[in-house]
C-alpha positions in Angstrom: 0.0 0.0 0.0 1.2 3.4 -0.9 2.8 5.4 1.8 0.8 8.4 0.7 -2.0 6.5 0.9 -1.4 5.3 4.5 -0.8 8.9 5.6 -4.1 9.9 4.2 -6.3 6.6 6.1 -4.5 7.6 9.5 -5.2 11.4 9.4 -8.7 9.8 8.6 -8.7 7.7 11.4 -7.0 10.4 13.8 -10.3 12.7 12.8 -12.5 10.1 13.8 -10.8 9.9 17.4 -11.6 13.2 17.5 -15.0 14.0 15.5 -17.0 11.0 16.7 -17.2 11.9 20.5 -18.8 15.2 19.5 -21.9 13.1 18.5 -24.0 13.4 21.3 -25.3 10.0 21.0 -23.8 7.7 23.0 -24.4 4.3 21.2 -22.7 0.6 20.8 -22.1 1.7 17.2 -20.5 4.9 17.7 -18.5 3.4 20.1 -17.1 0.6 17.9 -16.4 3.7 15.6 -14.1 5.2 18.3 -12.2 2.1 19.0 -12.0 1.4 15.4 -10.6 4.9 14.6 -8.0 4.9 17.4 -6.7 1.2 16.6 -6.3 2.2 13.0 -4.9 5.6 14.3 -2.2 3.7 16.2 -1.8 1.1 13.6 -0.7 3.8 10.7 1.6 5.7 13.0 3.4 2.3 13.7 4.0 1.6 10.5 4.9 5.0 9.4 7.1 5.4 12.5 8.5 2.1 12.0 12.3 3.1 10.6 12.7 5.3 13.0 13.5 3.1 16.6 12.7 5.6 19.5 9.4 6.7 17.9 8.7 2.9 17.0 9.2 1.8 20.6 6.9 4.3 21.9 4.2 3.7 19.7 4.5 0.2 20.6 4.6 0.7 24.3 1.7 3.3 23.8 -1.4 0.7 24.5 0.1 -0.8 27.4 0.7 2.5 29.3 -2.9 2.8 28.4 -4.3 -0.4 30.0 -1.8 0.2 33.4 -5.0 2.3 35.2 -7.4 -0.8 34.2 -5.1 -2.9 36.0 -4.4 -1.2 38.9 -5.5 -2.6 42.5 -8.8 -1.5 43.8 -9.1 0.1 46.8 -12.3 2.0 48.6 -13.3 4.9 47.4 -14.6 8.1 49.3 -18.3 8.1 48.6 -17.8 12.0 50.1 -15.5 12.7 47.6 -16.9 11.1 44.6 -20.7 12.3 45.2 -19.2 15.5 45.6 -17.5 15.6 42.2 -20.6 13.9 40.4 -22.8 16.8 41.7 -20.7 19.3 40.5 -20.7 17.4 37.2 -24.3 17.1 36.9 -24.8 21.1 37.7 -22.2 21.7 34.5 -25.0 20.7 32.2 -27.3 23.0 33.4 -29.2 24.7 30.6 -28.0 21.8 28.0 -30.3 21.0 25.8 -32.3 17.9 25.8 -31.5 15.6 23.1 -32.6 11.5 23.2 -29.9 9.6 23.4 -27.5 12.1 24.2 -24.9 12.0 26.5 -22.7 15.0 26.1 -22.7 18.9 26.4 -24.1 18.9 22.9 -27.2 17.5 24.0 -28.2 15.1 26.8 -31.5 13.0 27.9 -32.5 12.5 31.6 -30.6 9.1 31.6 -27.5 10.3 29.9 -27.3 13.3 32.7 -26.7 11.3 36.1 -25.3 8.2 34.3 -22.3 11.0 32.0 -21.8 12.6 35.2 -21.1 9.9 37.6 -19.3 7.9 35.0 -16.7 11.2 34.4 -16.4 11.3 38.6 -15.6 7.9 38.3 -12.6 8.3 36.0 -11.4 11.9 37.7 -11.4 9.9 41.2 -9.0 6.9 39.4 -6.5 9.8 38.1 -6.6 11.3 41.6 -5.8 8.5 43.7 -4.7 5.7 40.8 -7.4 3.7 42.4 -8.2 0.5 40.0 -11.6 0.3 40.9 -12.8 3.7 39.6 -11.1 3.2 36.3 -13.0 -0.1 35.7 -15.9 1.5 36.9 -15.3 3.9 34.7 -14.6 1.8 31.6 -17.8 -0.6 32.4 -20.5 2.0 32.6 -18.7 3.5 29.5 -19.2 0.5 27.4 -22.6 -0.5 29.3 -25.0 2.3 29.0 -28.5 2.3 31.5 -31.6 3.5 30.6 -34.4 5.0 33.4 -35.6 1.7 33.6 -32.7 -0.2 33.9 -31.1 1.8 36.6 -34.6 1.0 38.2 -33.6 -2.7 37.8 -30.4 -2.7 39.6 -28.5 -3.2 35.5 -25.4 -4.8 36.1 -25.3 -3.9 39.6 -25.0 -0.3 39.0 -27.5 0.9 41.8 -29.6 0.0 44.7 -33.2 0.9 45.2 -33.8 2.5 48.4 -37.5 1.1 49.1 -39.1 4.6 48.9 -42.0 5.0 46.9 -44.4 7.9 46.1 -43.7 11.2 44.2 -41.3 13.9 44.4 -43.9 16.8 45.4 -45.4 14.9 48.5 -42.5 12.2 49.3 -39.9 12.9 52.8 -36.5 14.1 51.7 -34.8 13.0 55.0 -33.5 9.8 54.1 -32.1 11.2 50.5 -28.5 12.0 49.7 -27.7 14.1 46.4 -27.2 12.3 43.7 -30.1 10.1 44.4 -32.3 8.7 41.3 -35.5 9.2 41.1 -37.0 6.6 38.4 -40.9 7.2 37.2 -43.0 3.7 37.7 -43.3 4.0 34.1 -39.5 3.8 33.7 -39.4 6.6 30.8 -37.9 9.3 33.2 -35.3 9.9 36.4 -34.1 12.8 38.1 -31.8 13.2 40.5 -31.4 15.0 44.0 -29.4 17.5 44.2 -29.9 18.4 47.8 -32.0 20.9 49.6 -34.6 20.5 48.5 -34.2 20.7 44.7 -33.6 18.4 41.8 -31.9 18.2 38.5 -33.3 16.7 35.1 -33.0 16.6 31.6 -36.4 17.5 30.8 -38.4 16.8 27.6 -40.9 19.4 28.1 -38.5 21.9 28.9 -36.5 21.2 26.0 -32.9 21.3 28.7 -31.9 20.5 31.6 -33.0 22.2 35.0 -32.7 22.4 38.7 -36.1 23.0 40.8 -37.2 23.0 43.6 -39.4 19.9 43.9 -41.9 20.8 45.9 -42.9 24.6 44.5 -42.1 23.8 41.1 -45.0 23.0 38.7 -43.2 20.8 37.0 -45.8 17.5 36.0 -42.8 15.2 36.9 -43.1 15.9 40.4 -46.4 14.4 39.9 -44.9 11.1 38.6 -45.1 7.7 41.0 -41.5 7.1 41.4 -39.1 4.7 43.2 -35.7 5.9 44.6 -32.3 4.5 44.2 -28.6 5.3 44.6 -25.5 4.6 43.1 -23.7 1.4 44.5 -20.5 2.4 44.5 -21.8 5.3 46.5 -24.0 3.2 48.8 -21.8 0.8 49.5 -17.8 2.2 49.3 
């Protein structure tokens, strides 16, 4: 194959590392598309680094310094600390607009919100502390995706319901911690706590996503009959 030719598929492939994530889909296929990208990516700068020995080592060496966090030992991890970041994570997509499927800042659904967020926490607690667990965390729930309803199922672990029934408007707070999920009977929508009070969705109806208070708002999904649930990893550290 010509070398011109190979320069050409791995700029290709490099702009496919780097265009695809801005979809704000998050699906198996797009996914595959990322992988595929950066394998061929990596692939054409091997071979056209290949003559020259220091460049060629470290593009060999390159996907093993990449697997090292996934294979790091797991230790506990600060529920305080990670809830914390996840919060603040969540309230960064404030006013982002809703999209179906989405799972980025160029569009997110009520799903994609909590699940983005905590997933990102996850990864920015492994860099902190190197901790193993977080990065396969990370890397599960990035492959895995949840819907509403299967977070209300307990999907591949992921939460825990917390036996509380009812709806936001008229249900206790007391026994809530933010970053609680709030998943409609119906399975369609969930919204999180974000503490005092208020809560944070991806909302259809409003076309973004919003913090309210849940029980002045008008909004109808206060209305809903939901179940509450939590993160695992933040229920049980």
């Amino acid at each position: 194959m010509p070398i011109r030719l190979i320069r050409i598929l791995t700029l290709g492939a490099l702009a496919g590392v780097l265009v695809v994530p801005l979809n704000p889909v998050h699906s198996t296929a797009l996914k595959l598309a990322f992988l595929g990208c950066l394998a061929a990516a990596w692939a054409g700068l091997t071979f056209l680094l290949w003559k020259r020995k220091p460049l060629r080592a470290a593009a060999l060496i390159l996907p093993l310094l990449l697997a090292i966090p996934f294979l790091l030992p797991g230790s506990r991890i600060d529920s305080a600390e990670l809830r914390k970041d996840y919060l603040r994570r969540m309230a960064a997509f404030e006013g982002t607009r809703y999209y179906w499927g989405g799972e980025n800042s160029r569009g997110i659904d009520c799903s994609g919100l909590p699940r983005r967020s905590f997933r990102d926490a996850l990864l920015a607690y492994g860099i902190r502390h190197l901790n193993g667990r977080a990065f396969r965390a990370y890397a599960e729930q990035w492959w895995h995706d949840a819907s509403a309803k299967a977070l209300s199922q307990a999907y591949r672990g992921y939460t825990t319901p917390l036996h509380l029934t009812g709806t936001i408007r008229g249900m206790p707070y007391d026994s809530l911690l933010p970053g609680d999920l709030a998943i409609t009977a119906s399975g369609i929508h969930v919204i999180a706590y974000a503490g005092d009070g208020k809560w944070i969705q991806a909302d259809p109806g409003l076309g973004a996503v919003a913090t309210q208070d849940g029980r002045s708002s008008e909004n109808g999904w206060f209305n809903a009959k939901v179940t509450l649930h939590r993160w695992r990893i933040l229920a049980n550290p």
